[in-house]
C-alpha positions as CSV (number, residue, x, y, z in Angstrom):
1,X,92.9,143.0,107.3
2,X,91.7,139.5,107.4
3,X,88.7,140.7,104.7
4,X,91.2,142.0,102.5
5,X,90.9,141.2,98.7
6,X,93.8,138.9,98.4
7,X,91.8,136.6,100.8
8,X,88.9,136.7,98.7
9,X,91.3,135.9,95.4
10,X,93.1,133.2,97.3
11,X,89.0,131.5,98.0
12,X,88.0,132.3,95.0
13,X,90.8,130.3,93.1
14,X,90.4,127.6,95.9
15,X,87.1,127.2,95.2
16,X,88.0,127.2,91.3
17,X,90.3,124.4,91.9
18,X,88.5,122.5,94.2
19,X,85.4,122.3,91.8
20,X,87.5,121.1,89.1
21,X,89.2,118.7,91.4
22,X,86.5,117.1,92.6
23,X,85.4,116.6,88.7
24,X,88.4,115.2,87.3
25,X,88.9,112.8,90.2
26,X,85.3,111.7,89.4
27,X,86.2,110.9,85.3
28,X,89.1,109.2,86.4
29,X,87.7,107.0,88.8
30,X,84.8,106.7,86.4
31,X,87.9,105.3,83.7
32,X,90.1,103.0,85.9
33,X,86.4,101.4,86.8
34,X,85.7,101.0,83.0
35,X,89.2,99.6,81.8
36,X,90.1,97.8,85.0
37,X,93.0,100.1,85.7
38,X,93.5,98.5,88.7
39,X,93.2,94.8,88.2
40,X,95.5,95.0,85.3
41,X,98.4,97.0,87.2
42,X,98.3,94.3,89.7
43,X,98.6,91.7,87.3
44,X,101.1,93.2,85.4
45,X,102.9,93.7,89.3
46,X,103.0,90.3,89.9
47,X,104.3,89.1,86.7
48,X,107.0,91.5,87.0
49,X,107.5,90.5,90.7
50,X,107.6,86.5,90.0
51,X,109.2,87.2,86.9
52,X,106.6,85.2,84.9
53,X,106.0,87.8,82.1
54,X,104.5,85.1,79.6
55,X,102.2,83.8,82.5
56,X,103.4,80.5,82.6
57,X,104.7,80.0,85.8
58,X,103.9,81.2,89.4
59,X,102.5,84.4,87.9
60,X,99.8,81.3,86.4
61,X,99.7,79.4,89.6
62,X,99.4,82.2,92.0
63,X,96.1,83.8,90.0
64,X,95.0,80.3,90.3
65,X,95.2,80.0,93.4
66,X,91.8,80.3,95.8
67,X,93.4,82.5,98.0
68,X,94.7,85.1,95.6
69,X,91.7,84.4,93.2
70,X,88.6,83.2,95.1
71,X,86.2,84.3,91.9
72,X,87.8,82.3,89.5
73,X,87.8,78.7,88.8
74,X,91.2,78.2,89.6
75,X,91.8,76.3,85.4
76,X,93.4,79.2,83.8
77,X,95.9,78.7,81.4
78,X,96.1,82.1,80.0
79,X,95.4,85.8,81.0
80,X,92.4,86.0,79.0
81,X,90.9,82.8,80.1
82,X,90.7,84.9,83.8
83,X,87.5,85.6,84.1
84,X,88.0,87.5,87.1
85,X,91.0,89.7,87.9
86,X,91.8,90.5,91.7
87,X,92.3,94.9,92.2
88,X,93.8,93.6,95.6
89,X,95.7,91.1,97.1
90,X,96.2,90.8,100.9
91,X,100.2,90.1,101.4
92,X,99.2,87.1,103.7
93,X,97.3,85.8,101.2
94,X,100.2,86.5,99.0
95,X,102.7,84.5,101.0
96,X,100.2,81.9,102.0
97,X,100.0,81.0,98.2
98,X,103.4,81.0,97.6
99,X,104.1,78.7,100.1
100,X,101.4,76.3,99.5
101,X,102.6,76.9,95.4
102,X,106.3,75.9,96.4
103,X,105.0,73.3,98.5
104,X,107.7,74.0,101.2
105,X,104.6,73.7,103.8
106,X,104.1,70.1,103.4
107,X,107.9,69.6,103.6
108,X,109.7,68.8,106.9
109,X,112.4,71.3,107.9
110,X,115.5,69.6,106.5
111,X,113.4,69.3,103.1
112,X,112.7,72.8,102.6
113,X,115.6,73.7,101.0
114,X,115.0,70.5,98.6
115,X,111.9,72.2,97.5
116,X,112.8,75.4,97.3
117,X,115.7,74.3,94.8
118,X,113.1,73.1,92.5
119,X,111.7,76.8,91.5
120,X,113.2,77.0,87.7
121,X,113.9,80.6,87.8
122,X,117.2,81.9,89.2
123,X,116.5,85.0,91.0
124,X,113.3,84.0,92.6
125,X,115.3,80.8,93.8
126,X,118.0,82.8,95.5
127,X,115.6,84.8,97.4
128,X,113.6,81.6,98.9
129,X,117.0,80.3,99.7
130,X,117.9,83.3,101.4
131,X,114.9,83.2,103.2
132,X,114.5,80.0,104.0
133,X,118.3,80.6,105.6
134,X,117.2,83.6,107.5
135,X,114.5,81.8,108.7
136,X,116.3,78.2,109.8
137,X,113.1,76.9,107.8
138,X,110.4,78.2,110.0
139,X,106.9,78.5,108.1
140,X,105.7,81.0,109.9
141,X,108.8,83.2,109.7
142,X,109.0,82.4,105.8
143,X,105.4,83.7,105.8
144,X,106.4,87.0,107.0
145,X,109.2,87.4,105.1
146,X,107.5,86.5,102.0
147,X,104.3,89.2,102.8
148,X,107.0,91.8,103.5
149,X,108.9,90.9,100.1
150,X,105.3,91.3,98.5
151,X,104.1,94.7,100.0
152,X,107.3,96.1,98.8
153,X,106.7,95.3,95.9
154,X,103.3,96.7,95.6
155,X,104.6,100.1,97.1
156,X,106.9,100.4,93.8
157,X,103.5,99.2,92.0
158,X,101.6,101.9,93.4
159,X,104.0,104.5,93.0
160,X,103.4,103.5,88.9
161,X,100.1,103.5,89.3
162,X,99.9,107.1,91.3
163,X,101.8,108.6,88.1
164,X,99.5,107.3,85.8
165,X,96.5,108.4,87.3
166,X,98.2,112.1,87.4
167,X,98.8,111.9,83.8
168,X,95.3,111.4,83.2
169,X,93.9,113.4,85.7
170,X,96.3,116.1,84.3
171,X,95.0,115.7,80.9
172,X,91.4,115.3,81.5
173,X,91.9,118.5,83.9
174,X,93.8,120.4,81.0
175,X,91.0,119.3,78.8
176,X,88.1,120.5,81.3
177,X,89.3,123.8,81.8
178,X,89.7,124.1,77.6
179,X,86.4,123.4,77.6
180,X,84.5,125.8,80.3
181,X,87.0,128.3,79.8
182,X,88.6,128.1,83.4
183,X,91.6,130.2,83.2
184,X,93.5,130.9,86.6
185,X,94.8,133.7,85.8
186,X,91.7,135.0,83.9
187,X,90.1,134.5,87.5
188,X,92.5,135.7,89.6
189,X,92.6,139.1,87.9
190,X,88.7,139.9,87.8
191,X,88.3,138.8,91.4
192,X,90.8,141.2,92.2
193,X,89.4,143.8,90.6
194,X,85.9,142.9,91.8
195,X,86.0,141.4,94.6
196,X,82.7,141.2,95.8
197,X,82.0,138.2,93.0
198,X,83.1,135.6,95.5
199,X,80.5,136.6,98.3
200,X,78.0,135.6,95.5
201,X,79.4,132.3,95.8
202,X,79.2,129.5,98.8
203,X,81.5,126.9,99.1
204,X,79.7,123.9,100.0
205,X,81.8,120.7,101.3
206,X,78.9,118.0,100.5
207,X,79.0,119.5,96.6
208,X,79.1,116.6,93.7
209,X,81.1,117.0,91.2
210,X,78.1,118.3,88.6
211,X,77.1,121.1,91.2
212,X,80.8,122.0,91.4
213,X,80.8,122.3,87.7
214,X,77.6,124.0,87.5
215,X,78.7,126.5,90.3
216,X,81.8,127.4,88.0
217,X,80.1,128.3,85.4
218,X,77.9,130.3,87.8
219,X,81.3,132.6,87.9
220,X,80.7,133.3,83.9
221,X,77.1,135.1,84.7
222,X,78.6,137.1,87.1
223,X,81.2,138.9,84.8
224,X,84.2,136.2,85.3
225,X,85.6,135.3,82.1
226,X,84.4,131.8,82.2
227,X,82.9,129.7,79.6
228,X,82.8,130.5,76.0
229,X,80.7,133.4,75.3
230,X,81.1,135.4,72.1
231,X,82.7,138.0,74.3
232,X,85.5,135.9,75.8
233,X,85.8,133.9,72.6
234,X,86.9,136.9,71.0
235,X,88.8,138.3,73.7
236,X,90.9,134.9,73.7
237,X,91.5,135.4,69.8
238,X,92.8,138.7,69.9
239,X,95.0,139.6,73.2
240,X,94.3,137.4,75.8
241,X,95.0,133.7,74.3
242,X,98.5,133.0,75.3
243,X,97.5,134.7,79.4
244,X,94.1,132.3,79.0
245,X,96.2,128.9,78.1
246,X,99.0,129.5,80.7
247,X,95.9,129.8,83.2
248,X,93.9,126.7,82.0
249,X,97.7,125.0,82.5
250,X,97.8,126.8,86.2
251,X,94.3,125.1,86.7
252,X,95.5,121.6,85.3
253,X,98.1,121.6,87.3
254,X,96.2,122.4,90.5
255,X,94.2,119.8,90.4
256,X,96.8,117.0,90.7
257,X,97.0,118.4,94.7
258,X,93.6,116.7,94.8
259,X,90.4,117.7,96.8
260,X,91.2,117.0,100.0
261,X,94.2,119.3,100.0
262,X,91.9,122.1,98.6
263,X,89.1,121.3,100.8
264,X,91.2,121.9,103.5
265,X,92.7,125.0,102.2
266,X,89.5,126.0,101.5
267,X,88.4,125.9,105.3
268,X,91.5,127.8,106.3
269,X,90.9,130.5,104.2
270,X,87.2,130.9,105.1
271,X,88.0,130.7,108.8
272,X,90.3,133.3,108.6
273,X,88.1,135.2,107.2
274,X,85.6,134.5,109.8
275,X,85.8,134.8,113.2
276,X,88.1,131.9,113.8
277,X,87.9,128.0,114.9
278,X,84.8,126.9,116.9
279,X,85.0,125.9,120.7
280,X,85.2,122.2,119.2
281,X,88.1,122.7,117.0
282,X,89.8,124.5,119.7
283,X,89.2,121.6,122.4
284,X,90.2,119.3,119.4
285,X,92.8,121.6,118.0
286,X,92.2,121.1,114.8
287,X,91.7,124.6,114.4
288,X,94.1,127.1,113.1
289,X,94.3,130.0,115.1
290,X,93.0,133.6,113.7
């Protein structure tokens, strides 16, 4: 039962999946290192946050700041005059430069609320009132507050940034499997039908992402319509093209589970397979049971 040919389709596509995966999420990070995907989502978060789209105001003072921006010289007037753009700020850091920024720390309690009125724009004004009223004017409590106000802000940020990331890794994936030929479907059919392909094949966790590629292709020699030989080119041309592009879509779209989810597919299916979770896994019970 448990070496029946669906389970070698099902580790076959995995494996499929998990090669691509761990490729695309290699480009990707390759590209947000390149163009500073990171640094420049942040920055466009906190200018959205402080509400200091032109950079002018705290947007300005806070990347200025030595706590926020310990690489910089602290004299920048303009985003391109950063010559170093944070990918991270700690929330503590955060609020610690806000309230140095809004001087409120220098201020004795009764004079806190002085300073805070001082902050030109509206809505960033009611919320340090609102704080500073929540608080009765307590630094250490307005520190808090203000870290708290900050990390939700980034977990909006980082929802923005997940979905762009997917839309890459989506299109870089769609544009992968174009190129090697990696239909789904195309693979799903001829490992059912010859099942015995994927015992040719080892799944390896430690794999880069070349010696996934490369062990992808390996499908091709073995009679998996992979690749672009003459044979599958004119296969796709003539019935096969529309079955061929909803697979490479199937594959796109599998990779934006990401490699850890397919890893660990990957291990369930091959332990079920097997002979079931080792004596560790069972003590640990991180095992599934088979």
């Amino acid at each position: 039962m448990f070496n029946s040919s669906v389970l070698d389709v099902a580790v076959g596509l995995i494996f499929t999946f998990l090669a691509l995966t761990l490729a695309v999420s290699t480009m990707v990070e390759a590209l947000a290192s390149v163009l500073k995907w990171r640094s420049k989502t942040l920055l466009q978060g906190v200018k959205d946050l402080l509400n200091d789209q032109q950079f002018t105001g705290l947007a300005r003072d806070i990347y200025n700041h030595a706590l926020v921006n310990p690489r910089d010289d602290g004299k920048a007037m303009t985003e391109q005059q950063l010559k170093c753009k944070p990918a991270y700020i700690h929330p503590q850091q955060f609020a610690d430069a806000m309230i140095d920024i809004t001087r409120i720390a220098d201020a004795a309690p009764e004079a806190v609320s002085a300073e805070v009125a001082k902050i030109k724009d509206p809505q960033l004004r009611s919320l340090m009132q609102g704080i500073v009223v929540r608080t009765s004017g307590d630094i250490d409590k307005i520190r808090i507050e203000l870290a708290r106000w900050f990390d939700n802000g980034m977990d909006r940020l980082s929802g923005d940034y997940k979905r762009k990331t997917q839309a890459w890794s989506f299109a870089l994936a769609l544009i992968l499997a174009a190129a090697l030929n990696v239909s789904a479907i195309d693979i799903g059919l001829a490992l059912w039908q010859r099942p015995l392909l994927i015992k040719t094949i080892m799944p390896v966790a430690s794999q880069t992402p070349s010696e996934a590629i490369a062990a992808v292709q390996k499908l091709g020699t073995l009679g998996v319509p992979t690749g672009w030989s003459a044979a599958n080119a004119s296969l796709f041309w003539s019935t096969r093209g529309i079955w061929t592009f909803l697979g490479w879509l199937v594959t796109a779209f599998a990779t934006l589970f990401g490699a850890p989810f397919w890893f660990d597919a990957l291990q369930q299916f091959v332990r079920l397979k097997g002979a079931g979770p080792s004596p560790d896994e069972k003590r640990s019970g991180s095992g599934a049971a088979a």
